[in-house]
N, C-alpha and C positions, 0 to 999 in steps of 0.2 A: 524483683521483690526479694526480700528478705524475711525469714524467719527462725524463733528459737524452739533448741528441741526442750522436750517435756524433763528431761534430767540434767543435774548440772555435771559439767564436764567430761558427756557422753556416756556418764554412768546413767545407764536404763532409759526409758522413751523411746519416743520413736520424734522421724525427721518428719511425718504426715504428717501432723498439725501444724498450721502457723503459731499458735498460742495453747498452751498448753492450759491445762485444766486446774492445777494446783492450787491457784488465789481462793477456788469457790472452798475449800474448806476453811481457808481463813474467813469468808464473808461466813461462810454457814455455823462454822462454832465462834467464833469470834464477834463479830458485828450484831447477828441476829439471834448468834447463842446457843444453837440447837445440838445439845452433844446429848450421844446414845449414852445411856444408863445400865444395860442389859442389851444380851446379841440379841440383830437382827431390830433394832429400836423397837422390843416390844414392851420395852422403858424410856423413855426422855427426856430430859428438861429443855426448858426455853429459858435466856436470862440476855434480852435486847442491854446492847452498849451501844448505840445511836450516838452517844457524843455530839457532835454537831446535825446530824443527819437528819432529817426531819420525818422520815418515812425508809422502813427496809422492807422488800415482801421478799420473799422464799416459798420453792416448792420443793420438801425432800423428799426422794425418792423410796422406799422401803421396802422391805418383802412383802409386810401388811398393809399397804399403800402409799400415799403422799400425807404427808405433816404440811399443811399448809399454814404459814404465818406471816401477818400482817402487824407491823409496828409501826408505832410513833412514840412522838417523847411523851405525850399522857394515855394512851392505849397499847395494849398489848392482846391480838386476834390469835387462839391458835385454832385449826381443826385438825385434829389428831385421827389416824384409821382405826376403826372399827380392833376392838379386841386390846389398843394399846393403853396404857397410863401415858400423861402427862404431868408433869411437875411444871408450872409457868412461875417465875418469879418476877416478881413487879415491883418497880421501883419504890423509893420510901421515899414519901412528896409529902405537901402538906395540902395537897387538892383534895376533896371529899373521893373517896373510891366506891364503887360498886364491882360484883366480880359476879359475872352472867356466866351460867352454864346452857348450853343451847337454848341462847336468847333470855335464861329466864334469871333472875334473880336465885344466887346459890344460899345456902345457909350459911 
């Protein structure tokens, strides 16, 4: 078996992992968008680039809990922990939108 370490060209990592951890910040700011605003993510936003994808889910981890979010290309799920702001920014479609704050209908 083979595997790569976590830095490139021996600078920092370790040889313990087969696969190193690095991609999930590219899926988690990237893909599904979720970059901290303030320490500790006790600020947020979400802003899905799905591109072809048809569904991304994520669970981040935080001091204040997990950011749960759930995308597609006409929905965007987040749940945020107790105590945080979210900023969710949602595509510019021409489909009718609604925008639900726990479950209900926001102003």
């Amino acid at each position: 078996a083979t595997m790569t370490r976590e830095g490139l060209y021996g600078a920092g990592g370790t040889s313990s992992h087969p696969w190193g951890t690095a991609p999930l910040a590219g899926v988690a700011g990237g893909v599904v968008g979720v970059s901290q605003t303030s320490p500790g993510f006790a600020t947020f936003s979400v802003r899905p680039r799905l591109a072809r994808l048809t569904h991304a889910t994520l669970r981040v981890p935080t001091l204040h809990g997990f950011i749960d979010v759930h995308a597609t290309p006409n929905e965007t799920r987040v749940a945020p922990p107790c105590g945080t702001t979210a900023t969710v920014c949602v595509r510019d479609g021409s489909a009718p939108r609604r925008l639900l704050l726990d479950g209900s209908p926001a102003a």
